[in-house]
C-alpha positions as CSV (number, residue, x, y, z in Angstrom):
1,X,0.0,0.0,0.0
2,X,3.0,2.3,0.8
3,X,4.7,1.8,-2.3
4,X,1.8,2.7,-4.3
5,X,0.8,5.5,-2.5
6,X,4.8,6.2,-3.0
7,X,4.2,5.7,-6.6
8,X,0.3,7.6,-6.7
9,X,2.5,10.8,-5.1
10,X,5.6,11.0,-8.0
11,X,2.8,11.0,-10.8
12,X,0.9,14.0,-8.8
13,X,4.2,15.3,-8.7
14,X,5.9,14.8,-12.4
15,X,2.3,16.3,-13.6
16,X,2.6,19.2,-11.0
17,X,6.2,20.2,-12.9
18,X,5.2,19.6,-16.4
19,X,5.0,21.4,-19.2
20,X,1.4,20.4,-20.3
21,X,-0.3,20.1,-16.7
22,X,1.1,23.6,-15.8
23,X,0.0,25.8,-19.1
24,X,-3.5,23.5,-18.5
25,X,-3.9,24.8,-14.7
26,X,-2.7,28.4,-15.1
27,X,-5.1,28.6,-18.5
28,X,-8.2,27.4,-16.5
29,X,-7.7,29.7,-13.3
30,X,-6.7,32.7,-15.6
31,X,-9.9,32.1,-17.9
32,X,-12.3,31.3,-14.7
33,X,-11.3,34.6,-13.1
34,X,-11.6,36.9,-16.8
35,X,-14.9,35.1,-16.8
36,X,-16.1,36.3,-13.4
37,X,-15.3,39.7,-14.2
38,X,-16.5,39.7,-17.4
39,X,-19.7,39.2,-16.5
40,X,-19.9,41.7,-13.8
41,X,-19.8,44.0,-16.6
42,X,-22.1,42.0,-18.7
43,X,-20.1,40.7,-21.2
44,X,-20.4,36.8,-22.4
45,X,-17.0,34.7,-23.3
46,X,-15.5,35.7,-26.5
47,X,-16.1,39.3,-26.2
48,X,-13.9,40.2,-24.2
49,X,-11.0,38.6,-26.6
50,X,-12.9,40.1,-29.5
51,X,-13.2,43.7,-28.0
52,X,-9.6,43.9,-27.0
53,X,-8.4,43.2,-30.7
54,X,-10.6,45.5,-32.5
55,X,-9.2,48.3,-30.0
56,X,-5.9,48.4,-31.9
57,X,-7.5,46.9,-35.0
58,X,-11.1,48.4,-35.6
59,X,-12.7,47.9,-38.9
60,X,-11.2,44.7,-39.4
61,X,-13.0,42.2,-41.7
62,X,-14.5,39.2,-39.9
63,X,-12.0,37.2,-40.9
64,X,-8.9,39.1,-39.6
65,X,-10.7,38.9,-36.6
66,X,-11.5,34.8,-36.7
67,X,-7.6,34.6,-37.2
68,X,-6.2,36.5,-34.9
69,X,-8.0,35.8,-32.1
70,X,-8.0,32.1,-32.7
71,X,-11.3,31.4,-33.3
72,X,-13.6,29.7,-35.9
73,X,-15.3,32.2,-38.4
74,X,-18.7,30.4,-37.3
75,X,-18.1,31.4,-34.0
76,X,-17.1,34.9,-34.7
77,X,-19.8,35.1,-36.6
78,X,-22.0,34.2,-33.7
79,X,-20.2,36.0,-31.1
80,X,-20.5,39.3,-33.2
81,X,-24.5,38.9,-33.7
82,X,-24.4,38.9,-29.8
83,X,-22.2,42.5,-29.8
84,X,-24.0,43.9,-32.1
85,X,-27.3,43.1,-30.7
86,X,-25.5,45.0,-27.7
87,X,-24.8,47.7,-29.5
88,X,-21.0,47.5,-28.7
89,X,-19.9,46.9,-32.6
90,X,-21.6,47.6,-36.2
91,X,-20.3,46.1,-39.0
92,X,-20.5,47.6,-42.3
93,X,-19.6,47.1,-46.0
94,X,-16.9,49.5,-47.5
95,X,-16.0,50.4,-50.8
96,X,-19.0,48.2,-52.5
97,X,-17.2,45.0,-51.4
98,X,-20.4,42.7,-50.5
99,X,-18.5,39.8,-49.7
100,X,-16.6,41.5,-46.6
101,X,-18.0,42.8,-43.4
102,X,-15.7,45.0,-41.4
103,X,-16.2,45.0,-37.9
104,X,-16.3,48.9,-36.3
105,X,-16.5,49.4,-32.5
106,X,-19.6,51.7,-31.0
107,X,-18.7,54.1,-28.4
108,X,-20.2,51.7,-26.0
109,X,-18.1,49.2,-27.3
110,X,-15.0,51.3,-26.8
111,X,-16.0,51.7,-23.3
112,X,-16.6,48.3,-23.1
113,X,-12.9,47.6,-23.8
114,X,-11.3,50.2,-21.6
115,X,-13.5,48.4,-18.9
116,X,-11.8,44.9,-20.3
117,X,-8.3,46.7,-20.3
118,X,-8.4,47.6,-16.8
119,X,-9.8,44.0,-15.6
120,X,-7.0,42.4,-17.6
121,X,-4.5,44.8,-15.9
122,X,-6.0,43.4,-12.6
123,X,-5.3,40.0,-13.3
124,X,-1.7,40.3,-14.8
125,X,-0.9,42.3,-12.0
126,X,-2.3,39.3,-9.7
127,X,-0.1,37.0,-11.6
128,X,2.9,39.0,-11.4
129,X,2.4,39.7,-7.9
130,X,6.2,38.9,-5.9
131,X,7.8,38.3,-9.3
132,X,10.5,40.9,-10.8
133,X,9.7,43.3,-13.8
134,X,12.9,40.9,-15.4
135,X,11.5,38.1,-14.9
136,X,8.1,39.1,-16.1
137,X,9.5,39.9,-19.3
138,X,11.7,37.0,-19.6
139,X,8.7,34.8,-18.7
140,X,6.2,36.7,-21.7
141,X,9.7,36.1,-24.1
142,X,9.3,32.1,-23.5
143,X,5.7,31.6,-23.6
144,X,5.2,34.0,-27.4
145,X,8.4,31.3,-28.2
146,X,6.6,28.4,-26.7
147,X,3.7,29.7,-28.8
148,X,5.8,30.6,-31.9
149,X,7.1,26.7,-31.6
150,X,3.6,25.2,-31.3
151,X,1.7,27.4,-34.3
152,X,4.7,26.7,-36.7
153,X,3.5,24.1,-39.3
C-alpha cells in the first residue's frame, strides 16, 4: 500500500512540474477569473478577446478577426451577432465590397474595452504579484516562443 501510495504521489508530482499540466492549470484559473469579471460587466466569453483586438484593429474584416483571435469564423460570426445586438460593434460594407463585413466598435463598445483593459491589468498584476519586472519579461519572451514553436507548421 506504501509503495503505491509512493508511486500515486511521483505521478501527482511529475504532472505538478510539467510542461502540459502547468500551461492546462494556469489557463483554467486565468480564464475562470476573466470570466467572473467579465460578467460583472455583462459581457459573455468571447467578447472580451474580440473587444480587446478591435481596439488596436477596428474595422477589421470578420476574418482578420477569426484569425487573430484564434477562433472559428462560425463562431465569430456568432459572437459578433451577440455585440452587435448589444450595441458595442456595427459592421458595415466598405468600398462596395459585398462579400466582406468589417467589424467597427460603438462608443459603448469602446468603453466596453477600456472596462476589459483595466480588468485584464487586474489579473496580470495578480499573476505578477512577488515576481521581478525581469523576470516578467523573460517569462512573456518564453511563452510567445513556446507559442511561436507550437503554431509553426
Amino acid at each position: 500500500m506504501l509503495i503505491i501510495s509512493m508511486l500515486i504521489l511521483k505521478e501527482v508530482i511529475h504532472l505538478e512540474k510539467s510542461l502540459h499540466y502547468l500551461l492546462l492549470i494556469t489557463h483554467t484559473s486565468f480564464y475562470k477569473k476573466t470570466l467572473s469579471e467579465v460578467a460583472k460587466i455583462g459581457l459573455s466569453p468571447g467578447q472580451p478577446k474580440i473587444l480587446e483586438f478591435l481596439k488596436t484593429n477596428n474595422g477589421s474584416e470578420q476574418k482578420k478577426i477569426s484569425q487573430s483571435c484564434e477562433l472559428e469564423p462560425a463562431t465569430v460570426t456568432g459572437i459578433l451577432g451577440r455585440m452587435e445586438n448589444a450595441g458595442l460593434i456595427e459592421r458595415k460594407q466598405l468600398n462596395g465590397n459585398r462579400r466582406s463585413l468589417y467589424v467597427f466598435l460603438t462608443d459603448k463598445g469602446e468603453k466596453k474595452s477600456n472596462e476589459i483593459d483595466e480588468i485584464f491589468k487586474k489579473l496580470e498584476k495578480m499573476a505578477f504579484v512577488n515576481i521581478s519586472e525581469e523576470k516578467q519579461k523573460f517569462f512573456l519572451e518564453m511563452l510567445f516562443k513556446l507559442y511561436t514553436n507550437l503554431s509553426a507548421d
